[in-house]
Backbone as CSV, one residue per row, in Angstrom:
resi,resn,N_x,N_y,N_z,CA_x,CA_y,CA_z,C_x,C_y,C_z
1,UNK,0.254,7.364,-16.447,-0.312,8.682,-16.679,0.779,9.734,-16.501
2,UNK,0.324,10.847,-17.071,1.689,11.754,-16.880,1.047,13.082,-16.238
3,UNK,1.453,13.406,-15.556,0.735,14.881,-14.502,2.364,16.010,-14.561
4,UNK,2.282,17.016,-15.507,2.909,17.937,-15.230,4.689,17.178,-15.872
5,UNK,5.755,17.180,-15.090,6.373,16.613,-15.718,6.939,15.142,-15.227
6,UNK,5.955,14.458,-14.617,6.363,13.224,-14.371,5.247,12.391,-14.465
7,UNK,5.529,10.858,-14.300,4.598,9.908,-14.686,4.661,9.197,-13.798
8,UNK,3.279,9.096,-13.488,2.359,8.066,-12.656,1.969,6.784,-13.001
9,UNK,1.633,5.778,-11.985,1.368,4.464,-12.135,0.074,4.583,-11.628
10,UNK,-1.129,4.130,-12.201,-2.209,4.548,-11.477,-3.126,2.979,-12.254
11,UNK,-3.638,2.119,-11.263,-4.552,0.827,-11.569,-5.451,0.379,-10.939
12,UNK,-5.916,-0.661,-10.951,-7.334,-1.040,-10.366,-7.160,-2.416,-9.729
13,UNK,-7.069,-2.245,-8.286,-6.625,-2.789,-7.901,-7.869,-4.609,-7.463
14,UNK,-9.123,-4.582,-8.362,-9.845,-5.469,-8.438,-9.210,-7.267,-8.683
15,UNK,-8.546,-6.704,-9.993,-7.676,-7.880,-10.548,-6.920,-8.698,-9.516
16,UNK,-6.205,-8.164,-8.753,-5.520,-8.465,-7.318,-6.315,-9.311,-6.386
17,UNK,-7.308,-8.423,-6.063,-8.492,-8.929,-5.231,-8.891,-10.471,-5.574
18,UNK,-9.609,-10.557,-6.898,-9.740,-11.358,-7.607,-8.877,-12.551,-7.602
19,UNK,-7.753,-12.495,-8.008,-6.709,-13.496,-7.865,-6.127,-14.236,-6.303
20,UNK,-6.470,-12.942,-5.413,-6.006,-13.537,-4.207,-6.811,-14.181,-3.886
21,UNK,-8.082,-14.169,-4.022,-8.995,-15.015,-3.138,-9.438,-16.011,-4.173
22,UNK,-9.151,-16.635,-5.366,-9.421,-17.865,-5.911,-10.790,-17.352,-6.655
23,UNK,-11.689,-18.337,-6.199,-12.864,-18.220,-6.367,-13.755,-16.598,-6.274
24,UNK,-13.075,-15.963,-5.949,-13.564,-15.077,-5.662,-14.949,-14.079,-7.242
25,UNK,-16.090,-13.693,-6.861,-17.089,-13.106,-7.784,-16.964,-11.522,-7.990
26,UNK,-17.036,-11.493,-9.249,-16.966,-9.852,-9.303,-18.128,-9.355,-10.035
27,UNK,-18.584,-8.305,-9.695,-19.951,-7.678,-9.928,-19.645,-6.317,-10.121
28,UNK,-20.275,-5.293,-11.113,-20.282,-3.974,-11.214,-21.441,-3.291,-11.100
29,UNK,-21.281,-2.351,-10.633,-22.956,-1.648,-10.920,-23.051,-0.060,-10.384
30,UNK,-23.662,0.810,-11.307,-23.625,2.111,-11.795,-24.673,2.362,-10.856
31,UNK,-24.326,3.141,-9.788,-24.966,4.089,-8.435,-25.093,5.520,-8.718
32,UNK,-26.003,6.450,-9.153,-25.924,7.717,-9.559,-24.916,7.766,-10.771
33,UNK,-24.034,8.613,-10.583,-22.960,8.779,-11.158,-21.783,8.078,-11.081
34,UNK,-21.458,7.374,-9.746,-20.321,6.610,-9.768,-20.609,5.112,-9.963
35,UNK,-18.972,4.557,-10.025,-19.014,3.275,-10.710,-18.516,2.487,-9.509
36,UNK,-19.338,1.355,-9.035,-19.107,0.368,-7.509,-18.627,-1.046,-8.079
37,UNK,-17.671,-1.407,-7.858,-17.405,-2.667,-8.081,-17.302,-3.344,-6.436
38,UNK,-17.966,-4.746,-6.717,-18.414,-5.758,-5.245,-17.322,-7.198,-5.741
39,UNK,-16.382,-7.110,-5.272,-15.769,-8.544,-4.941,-15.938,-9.279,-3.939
40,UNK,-16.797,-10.772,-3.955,-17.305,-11.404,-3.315,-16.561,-12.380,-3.174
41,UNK,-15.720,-12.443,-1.688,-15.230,-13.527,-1.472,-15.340,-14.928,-1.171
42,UNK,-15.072,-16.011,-1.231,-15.925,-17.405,-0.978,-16.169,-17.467,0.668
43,UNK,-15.952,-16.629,1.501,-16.771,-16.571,2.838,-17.739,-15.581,3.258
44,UNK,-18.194,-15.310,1.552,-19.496,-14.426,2.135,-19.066,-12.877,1.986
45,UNK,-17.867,-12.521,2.568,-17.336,-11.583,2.860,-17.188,-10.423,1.330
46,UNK,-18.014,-9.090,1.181,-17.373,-8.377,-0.302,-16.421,-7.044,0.005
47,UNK,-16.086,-6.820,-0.865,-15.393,-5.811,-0.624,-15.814,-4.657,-1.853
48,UNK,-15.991,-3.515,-1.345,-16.836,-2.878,-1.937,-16.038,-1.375,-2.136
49,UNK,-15.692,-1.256,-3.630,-15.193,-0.308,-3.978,-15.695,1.027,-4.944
50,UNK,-16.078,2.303,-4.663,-16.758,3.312,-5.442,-15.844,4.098,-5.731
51,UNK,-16.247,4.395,-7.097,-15.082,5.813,-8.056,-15.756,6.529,-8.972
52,UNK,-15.491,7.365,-9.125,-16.556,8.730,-9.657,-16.372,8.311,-10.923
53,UNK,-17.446,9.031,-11.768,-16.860,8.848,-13.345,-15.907,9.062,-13.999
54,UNK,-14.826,9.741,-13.265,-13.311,9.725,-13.833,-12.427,8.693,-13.195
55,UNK,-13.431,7.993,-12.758,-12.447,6.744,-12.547,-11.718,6.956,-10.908
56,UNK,-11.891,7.964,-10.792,-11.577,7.989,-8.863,-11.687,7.517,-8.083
57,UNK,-10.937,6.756,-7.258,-11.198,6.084,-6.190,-11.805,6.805,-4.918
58,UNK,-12.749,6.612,-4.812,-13.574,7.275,-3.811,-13.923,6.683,-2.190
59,UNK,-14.494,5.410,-2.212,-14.451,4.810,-0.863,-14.087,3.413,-1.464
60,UNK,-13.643,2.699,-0.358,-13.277,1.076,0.106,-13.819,0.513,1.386
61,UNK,-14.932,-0.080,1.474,-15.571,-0.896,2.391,-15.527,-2.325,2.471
62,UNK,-15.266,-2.985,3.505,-15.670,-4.340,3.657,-16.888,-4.834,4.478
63,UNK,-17.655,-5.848,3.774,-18.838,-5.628,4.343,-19.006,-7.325,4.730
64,UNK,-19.583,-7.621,5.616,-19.728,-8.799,6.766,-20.311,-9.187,6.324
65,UNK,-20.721,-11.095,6.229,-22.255,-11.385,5.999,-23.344,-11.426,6.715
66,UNK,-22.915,-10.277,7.686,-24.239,-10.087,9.223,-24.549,-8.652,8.637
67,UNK,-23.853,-8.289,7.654,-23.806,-6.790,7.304,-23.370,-5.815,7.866
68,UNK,-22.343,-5.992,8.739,-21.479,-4.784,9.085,-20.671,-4.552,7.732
69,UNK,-20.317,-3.176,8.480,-19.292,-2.910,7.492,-17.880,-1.919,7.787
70,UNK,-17.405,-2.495,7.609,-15.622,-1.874,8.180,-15.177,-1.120,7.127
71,UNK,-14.821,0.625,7.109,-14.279,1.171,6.145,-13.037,1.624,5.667
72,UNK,-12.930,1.333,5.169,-11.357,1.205,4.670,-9.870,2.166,4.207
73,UNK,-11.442,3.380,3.889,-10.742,4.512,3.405,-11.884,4.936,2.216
74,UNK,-11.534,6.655,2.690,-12.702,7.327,1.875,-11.836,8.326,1.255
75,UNK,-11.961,8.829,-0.099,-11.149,9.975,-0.400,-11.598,11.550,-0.965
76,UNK,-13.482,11.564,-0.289,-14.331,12.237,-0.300,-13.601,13.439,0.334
77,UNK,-13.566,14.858,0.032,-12.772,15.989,0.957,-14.157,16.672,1.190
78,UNK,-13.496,16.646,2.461,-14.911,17.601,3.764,-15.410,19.087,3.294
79,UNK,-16.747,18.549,3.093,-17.342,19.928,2.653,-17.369,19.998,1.471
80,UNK,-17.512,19.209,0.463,-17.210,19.175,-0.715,-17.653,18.032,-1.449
81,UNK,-19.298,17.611,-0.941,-19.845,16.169,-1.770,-19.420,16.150,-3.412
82,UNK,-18.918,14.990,-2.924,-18.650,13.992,-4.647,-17.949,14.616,-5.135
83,UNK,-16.762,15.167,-4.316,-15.135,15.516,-5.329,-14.657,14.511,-4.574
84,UNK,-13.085,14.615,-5.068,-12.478,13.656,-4.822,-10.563,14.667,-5.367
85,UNK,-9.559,14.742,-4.724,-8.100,15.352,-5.186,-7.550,13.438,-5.118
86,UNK,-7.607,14.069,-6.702,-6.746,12.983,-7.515,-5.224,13.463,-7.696
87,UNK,-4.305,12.070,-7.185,-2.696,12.143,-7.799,-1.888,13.975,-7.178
88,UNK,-2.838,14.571,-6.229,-2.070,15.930,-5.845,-1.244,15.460,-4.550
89,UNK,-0.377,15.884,-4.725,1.003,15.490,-3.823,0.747,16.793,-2.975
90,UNK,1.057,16.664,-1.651,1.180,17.570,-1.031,3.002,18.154,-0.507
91,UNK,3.157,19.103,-0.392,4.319,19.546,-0.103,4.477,19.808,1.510
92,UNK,5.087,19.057,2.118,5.480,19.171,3.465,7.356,18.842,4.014
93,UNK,7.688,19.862,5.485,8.852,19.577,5.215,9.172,17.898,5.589
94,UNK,10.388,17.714,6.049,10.945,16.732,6.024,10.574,16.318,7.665
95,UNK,10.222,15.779,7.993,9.602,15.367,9.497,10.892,15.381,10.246
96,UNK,10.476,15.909,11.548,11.909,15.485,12.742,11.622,14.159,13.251
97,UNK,12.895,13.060,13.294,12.564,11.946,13.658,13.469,11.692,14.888
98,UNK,12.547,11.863,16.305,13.047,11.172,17.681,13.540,10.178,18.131
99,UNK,13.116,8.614,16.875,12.969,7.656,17.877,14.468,7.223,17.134
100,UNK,14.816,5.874,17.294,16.465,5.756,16.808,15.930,4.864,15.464
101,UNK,16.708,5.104,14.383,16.896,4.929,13.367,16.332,3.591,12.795
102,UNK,16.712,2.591,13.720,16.438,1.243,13.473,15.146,0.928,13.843
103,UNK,14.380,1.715,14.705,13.041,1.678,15.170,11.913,2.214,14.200
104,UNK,12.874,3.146,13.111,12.149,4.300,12.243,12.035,3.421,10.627
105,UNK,13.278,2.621,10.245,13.521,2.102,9.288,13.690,0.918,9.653
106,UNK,12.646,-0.420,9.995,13.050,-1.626,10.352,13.504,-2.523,8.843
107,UNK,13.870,-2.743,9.357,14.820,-4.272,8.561,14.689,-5.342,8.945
108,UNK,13.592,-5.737,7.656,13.050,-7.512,8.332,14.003,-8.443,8.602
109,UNK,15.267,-8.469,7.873,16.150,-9.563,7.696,16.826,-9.329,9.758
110,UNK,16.372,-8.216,10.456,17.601,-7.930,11.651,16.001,-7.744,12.888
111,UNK,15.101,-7.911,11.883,13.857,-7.390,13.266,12.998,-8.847,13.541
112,UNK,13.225,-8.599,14.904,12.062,-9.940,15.775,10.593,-9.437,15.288
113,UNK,10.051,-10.448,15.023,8.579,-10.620,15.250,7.626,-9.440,16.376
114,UNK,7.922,-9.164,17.198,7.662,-8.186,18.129,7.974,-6.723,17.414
115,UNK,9.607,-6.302,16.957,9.686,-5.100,15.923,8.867,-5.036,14.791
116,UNK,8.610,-6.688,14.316,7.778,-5.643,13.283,6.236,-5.918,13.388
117,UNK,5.668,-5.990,14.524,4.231,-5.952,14.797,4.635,-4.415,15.544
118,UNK,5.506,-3.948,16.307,5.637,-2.441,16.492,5.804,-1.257,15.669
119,UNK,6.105,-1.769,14.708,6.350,-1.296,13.589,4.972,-0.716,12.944
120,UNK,4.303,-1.688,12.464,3.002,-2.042,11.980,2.171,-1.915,12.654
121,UNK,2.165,-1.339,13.937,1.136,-0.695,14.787,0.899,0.549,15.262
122,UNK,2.630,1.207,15.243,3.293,2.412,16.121,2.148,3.886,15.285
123,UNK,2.037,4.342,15.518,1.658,5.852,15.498,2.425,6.513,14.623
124,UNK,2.001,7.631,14.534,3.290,8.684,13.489,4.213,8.956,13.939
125,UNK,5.415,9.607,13.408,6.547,9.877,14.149,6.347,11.538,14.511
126,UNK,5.690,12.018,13.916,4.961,13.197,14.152,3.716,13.684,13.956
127,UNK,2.995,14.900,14.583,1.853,15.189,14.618,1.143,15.315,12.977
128,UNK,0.186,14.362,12.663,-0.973,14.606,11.343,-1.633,15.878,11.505
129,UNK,-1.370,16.643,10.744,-2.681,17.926,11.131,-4.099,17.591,10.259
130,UNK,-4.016,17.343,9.452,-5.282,16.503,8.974,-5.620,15.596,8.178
131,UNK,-6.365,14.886,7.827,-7.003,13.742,6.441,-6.470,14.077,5.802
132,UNK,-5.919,12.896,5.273,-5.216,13.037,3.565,-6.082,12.006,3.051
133,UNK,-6.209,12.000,1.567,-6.631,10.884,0.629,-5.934,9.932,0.266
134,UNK,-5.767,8.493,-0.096,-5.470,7.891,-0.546,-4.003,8.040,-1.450
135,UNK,-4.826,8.748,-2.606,-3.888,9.264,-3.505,-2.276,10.203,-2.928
136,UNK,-3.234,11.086,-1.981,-2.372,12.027,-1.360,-0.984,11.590,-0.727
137,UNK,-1.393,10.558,-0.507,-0.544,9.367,0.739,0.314,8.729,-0.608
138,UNK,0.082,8.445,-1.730,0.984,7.769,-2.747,1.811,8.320,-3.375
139,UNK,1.297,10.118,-3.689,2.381,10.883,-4.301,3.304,11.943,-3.512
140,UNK,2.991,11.392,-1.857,3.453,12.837,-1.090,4.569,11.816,-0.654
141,UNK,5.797,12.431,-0.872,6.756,11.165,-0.140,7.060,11.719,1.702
142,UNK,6.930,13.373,1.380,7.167,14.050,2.929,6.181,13.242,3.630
143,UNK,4.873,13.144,3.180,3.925,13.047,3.762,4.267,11.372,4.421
144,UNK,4.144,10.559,3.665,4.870,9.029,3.897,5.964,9.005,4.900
145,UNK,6.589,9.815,5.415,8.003,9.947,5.986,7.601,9.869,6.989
146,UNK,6.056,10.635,7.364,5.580,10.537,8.467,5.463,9.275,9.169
147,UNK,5.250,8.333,8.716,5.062,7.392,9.391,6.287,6.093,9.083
148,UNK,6.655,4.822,9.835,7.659,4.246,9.688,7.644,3.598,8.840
149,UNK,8.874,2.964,8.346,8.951,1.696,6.927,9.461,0.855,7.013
150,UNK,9.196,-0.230,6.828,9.810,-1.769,6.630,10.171,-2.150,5.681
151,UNK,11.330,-2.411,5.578,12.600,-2.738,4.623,12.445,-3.989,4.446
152,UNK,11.317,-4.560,3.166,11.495,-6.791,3.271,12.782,-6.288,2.637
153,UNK,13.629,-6.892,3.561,15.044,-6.375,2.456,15.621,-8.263,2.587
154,UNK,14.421,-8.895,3.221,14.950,-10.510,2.817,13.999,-11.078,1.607
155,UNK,13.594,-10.397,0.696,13.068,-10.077,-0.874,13.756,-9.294,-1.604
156,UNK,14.475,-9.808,-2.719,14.838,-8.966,-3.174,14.816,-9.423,-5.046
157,UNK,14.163,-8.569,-6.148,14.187,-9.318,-7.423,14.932,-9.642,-8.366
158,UNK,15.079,-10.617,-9.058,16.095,-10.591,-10.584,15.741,-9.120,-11.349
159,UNK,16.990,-9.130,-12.099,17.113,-7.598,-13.056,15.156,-8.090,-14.179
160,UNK,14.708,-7.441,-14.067,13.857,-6.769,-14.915,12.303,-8.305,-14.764
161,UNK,12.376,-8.349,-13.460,11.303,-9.260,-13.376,10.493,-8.905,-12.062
162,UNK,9.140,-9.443,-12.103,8.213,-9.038,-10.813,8.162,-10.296,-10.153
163,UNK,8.788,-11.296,-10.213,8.246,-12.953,-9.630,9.551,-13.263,-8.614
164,UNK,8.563,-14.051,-7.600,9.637,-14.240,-6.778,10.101,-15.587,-6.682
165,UNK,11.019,-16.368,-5.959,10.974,-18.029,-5.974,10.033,-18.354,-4.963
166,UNK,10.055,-19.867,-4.808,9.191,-20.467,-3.488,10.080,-20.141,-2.149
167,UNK,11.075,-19.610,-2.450,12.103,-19.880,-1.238,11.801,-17.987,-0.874
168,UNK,11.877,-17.383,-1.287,12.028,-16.190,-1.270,10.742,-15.978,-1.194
169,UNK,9.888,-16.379,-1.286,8.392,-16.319,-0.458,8.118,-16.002,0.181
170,UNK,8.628,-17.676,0.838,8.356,-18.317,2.497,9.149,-17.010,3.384
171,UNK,10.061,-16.278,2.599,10.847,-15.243,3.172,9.904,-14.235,3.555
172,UNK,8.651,-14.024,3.525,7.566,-13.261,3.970,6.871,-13.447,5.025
173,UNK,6.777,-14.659,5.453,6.913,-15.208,6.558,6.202,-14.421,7.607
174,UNK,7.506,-13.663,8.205,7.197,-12.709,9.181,6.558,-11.661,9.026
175,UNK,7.053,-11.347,8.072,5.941,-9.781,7.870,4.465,-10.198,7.390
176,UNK,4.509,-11.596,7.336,3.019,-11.584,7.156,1.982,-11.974,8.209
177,UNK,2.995,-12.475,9.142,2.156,-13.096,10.755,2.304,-11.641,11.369
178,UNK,2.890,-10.626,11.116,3.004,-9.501,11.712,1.576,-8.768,11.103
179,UNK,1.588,-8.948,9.927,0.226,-7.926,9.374,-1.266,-8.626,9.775
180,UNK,-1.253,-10.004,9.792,-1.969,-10.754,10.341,-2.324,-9.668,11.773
181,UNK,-1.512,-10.208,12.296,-1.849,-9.840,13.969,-2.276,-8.532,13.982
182,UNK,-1.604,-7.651,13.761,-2.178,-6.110,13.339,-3.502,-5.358,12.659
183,UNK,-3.986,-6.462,11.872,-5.213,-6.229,10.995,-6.429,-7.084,12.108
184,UNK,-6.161,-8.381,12.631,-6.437,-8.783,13.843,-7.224,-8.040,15.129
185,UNK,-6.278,-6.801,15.698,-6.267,-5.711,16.459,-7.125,-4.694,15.953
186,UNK,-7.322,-4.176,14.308,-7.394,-3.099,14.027,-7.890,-3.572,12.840
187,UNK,-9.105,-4.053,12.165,-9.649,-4.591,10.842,-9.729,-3.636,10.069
188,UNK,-9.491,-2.177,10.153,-10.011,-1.359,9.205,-8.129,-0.577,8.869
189,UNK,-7.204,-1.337,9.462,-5.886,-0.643,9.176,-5.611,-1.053,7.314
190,UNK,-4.930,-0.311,7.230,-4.679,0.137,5.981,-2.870,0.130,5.429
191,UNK,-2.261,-0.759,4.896,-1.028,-0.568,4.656,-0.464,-1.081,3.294
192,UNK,0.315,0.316,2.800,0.794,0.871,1.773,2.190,-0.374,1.159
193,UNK,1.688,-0.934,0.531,3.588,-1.769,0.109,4.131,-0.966,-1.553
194,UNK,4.885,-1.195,-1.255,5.597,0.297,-2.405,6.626,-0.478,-2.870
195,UNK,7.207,-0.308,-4.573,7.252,-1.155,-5.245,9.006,-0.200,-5.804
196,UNK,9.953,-0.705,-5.942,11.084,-0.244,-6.382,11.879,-0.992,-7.101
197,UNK,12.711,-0.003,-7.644,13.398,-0.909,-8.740,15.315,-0.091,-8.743
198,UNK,15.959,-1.221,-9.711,17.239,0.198,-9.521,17.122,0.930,-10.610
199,UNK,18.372,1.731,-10.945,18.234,2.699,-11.734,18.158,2.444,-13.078
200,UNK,18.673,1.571,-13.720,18.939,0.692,-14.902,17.931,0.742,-15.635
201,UNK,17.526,1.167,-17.054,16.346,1.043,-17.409,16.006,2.838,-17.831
202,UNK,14.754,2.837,-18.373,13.763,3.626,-18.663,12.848,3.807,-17.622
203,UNK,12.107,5.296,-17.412,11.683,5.532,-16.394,10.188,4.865,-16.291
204,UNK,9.756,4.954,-17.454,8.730,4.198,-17.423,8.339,3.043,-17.158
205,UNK,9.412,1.928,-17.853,9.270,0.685,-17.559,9.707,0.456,-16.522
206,UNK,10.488,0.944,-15.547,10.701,0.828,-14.416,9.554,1.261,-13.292
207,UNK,8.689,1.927,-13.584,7.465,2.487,-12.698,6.685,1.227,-13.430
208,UNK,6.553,0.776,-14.399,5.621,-0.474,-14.347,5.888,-1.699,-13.653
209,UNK,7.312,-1.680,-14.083,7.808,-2.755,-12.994,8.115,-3.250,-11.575
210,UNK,8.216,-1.620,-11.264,8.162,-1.490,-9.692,6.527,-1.898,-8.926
211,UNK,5.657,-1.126,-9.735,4.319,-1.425,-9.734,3.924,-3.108,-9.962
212,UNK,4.096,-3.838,-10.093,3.941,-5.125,-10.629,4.567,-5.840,-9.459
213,UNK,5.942,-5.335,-8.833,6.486,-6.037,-7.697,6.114,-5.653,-6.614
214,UNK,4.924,-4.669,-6.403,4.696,-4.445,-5.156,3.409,-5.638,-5.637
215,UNK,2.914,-5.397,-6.371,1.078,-6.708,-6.333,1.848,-8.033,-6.295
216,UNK,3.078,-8.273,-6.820,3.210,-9.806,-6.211,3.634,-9.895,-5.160
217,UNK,3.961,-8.839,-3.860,4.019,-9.307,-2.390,2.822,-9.039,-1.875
218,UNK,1.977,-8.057,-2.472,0.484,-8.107,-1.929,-0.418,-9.271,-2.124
219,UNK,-0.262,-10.111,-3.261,-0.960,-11.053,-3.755,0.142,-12.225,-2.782
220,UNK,1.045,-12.307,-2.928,1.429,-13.418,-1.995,1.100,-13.406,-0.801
221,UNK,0.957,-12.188,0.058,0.767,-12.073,1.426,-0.637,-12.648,1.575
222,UNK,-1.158,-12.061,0.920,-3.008,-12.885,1.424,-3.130,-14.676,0.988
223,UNK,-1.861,-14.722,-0.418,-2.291,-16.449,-0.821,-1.464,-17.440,0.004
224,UNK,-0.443,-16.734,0.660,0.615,-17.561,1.563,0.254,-17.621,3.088
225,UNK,-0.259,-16.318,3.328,-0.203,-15.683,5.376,-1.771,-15.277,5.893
226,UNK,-2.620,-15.144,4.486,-3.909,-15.062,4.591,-3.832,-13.232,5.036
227,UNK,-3.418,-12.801,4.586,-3.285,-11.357,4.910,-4.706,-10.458,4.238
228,UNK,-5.604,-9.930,4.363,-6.476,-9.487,3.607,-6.070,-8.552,2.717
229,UNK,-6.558,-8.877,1.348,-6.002,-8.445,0.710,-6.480,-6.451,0.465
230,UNK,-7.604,-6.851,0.630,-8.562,-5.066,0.796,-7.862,-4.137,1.804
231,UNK,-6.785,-4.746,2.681,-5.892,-4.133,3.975,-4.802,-3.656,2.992
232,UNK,-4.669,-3.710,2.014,-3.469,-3.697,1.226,-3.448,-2.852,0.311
233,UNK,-2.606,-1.452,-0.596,-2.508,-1.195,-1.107,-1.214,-1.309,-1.588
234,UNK,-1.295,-0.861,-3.158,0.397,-1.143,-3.673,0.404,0.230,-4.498
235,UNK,1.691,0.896,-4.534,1.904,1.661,-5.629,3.907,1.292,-5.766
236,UNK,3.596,1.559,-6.957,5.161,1.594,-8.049,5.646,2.880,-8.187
237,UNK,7.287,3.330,-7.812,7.909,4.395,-7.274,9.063,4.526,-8.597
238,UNK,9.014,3.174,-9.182,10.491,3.086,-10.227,11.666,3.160,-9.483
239,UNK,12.296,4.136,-9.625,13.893,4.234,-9.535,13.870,5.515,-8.494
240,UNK,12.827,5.855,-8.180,13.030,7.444,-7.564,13.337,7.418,-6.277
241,UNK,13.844,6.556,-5.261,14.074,6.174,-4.042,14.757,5.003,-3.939
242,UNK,16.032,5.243,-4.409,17.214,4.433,-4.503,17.707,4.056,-2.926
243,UNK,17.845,2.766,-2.583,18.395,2.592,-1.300,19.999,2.686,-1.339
244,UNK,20.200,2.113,-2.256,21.745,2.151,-2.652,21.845,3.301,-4.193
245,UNK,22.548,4.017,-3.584,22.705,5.530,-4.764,23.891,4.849,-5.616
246,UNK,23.122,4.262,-6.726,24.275,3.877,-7.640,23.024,4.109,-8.965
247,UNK,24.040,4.437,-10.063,23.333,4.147,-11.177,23.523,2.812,-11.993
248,UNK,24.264,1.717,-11.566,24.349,0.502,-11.526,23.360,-0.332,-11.555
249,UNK,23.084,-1.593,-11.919,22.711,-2.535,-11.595,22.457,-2.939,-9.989
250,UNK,21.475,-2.888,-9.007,22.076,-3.379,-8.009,20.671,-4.191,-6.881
251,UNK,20.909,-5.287,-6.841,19.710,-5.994,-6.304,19.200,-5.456,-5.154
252,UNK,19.724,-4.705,-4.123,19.213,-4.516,-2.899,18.380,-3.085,-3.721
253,UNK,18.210,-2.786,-4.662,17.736,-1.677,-4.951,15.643,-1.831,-5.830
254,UNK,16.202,-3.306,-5.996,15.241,-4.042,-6.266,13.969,-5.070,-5.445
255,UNK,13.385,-3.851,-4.519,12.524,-4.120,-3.553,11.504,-4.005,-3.605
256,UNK,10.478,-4.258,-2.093,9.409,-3.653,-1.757,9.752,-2.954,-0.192
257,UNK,8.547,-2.191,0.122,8.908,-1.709,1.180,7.170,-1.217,1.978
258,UNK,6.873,-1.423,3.062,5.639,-1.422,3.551,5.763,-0.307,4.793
259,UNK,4.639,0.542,4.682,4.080,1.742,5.342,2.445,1.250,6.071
260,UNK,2.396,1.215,7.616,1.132,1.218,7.996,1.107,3.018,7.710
261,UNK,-0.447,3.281,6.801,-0.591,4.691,6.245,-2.312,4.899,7.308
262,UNK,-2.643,4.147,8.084,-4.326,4.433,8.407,-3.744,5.844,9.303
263,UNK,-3.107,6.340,10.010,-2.646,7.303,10.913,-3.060,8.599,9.626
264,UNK,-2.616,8.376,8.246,-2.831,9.343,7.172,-4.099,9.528,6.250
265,UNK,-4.978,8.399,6.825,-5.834,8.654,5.804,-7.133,8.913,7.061
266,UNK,-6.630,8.788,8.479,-7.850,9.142,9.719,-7.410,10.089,10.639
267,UNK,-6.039,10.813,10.319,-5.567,11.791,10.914,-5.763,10.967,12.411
268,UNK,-5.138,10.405,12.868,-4.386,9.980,14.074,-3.733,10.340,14.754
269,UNK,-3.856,10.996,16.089,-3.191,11.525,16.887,-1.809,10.783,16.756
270,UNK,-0.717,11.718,17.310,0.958,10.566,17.502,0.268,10.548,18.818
271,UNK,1.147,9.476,19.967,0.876,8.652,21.038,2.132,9.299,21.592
């Protein structure tokens, strides 16, 4: 999609769902005005997603077969039934960051099991002043800064592909017994994996492609580590957050990178 003068990656993240869990049933059905899709997993378990008639993602619930239900994220704005701020980026400055660098930007290939369940648990690095949406959280990068990032920088892709090997998998390993344990603690946490590419290329096909390599570490994490997959969101960034500033070819530039975002979408005190 294109908003103003740049272009967005914007999908449905059902297909995913679907694939991670195998067997999994999909059902639609028209509630007032909005459109609910129910993915029914083979333990009973659905996951229950509503979006307005423009296609908005509105709430994400998971619902028990005792019938609880754990929510996931709502992108309803207070005081204001049945809107929804689609794709608006918010403008904030650049956060002050206290803690040391390596604590702020972990690096799976250099972090114990313990860093990155701290990681994946820690608080903001600064004060939330309030709810953001979903969306808000995908196009605000200040806003994202807020909270820490994990570098799988022991993943990394071939020039112009989303697939990984069996070996480079198993390389998920940790970050997936880490999200395990964390979702474990906290069933309704919420974390962002973000999809990059290098500079090489067209901007477009590079935001599709970046987009495509974040759903195959989301889809591996739940089919390899059992990670839930409804805990998971992905968005595709392209080329716009170069780790290595080259206009080159360059594999470490060809990543993913994961944000616990629930602190942004429940306004969470920092600790």
């Amino acid at each position: 999609m294109r908003e103003g003068d740049r272009y967005i990656i914007r999908h449905d993240e059902t297909d995913r769902f679907r694939r991670a869990y195998g067997d999994a049933q999909v059902r639609r059905e028209r509630r007032g005005q909005n459109d609910v899709t129910i993915v029914r997993r083979p333990n009973g378990v659905e996951i229950v997603t509503i979006r307005d008639p423009d296609g908005n993602l509105l709430r994400r619930v998971r619902r028990e077969p005792d019938g609880r239900q754990i929510v996931l994220f709502e992108n309803a704005v207070p005081g204001r039934r049945g809107r929804t701020i689609f794709e608006e980026a918010i403008v904030l400055p650049p956060p002050q960051i206290t803690i040391p660098r390596e604590r702020y930007i972990v690096e799976v290939e250099e972090a114990s099991q313990e860093d990155l369940y701290e990681a994946f648990t820690a608080p903001p690095v600064e004060r939330i002043e309030r709810t953001y949406t979903l969306d808000q959280v995908r196009q605000s990068p200040a806003l994202r800064d807020r909270v820490r990032r994990v570098d799988v920088d022991t993943v990394t892709f071939d020039f112009g592909s989303w697939e990984l090997s069996e070996e480079q998998a198993r390389a998920l390993t940790g970050v997936g017994q880490a999200l395990r344990r964390a979702i474990e603690r906290n069933p309704s946490e919420v974390f962002l994996i973000e999809g990059h590419t290098d500079a090489v290329g067209s901007d477009i096909d590079n935001l599709t492609l970046s987009d495509r390599r974040a759903e195959t570490v989301a889809t591996l994490l739940t089919e390899m580590f059992g990670v839930p997959a409804e805990n998971l969101t992905t968005q595709g960034y392209g080329e716009q957050y170069l780790k290595i500033n080259t206009q080159e070819a360059e594999r470490q530039n060809r990543r993913v990178t994961i944000r616990r975002i629930t602190p942004l979408l429940r306004n969470e005190a920092r600790q």
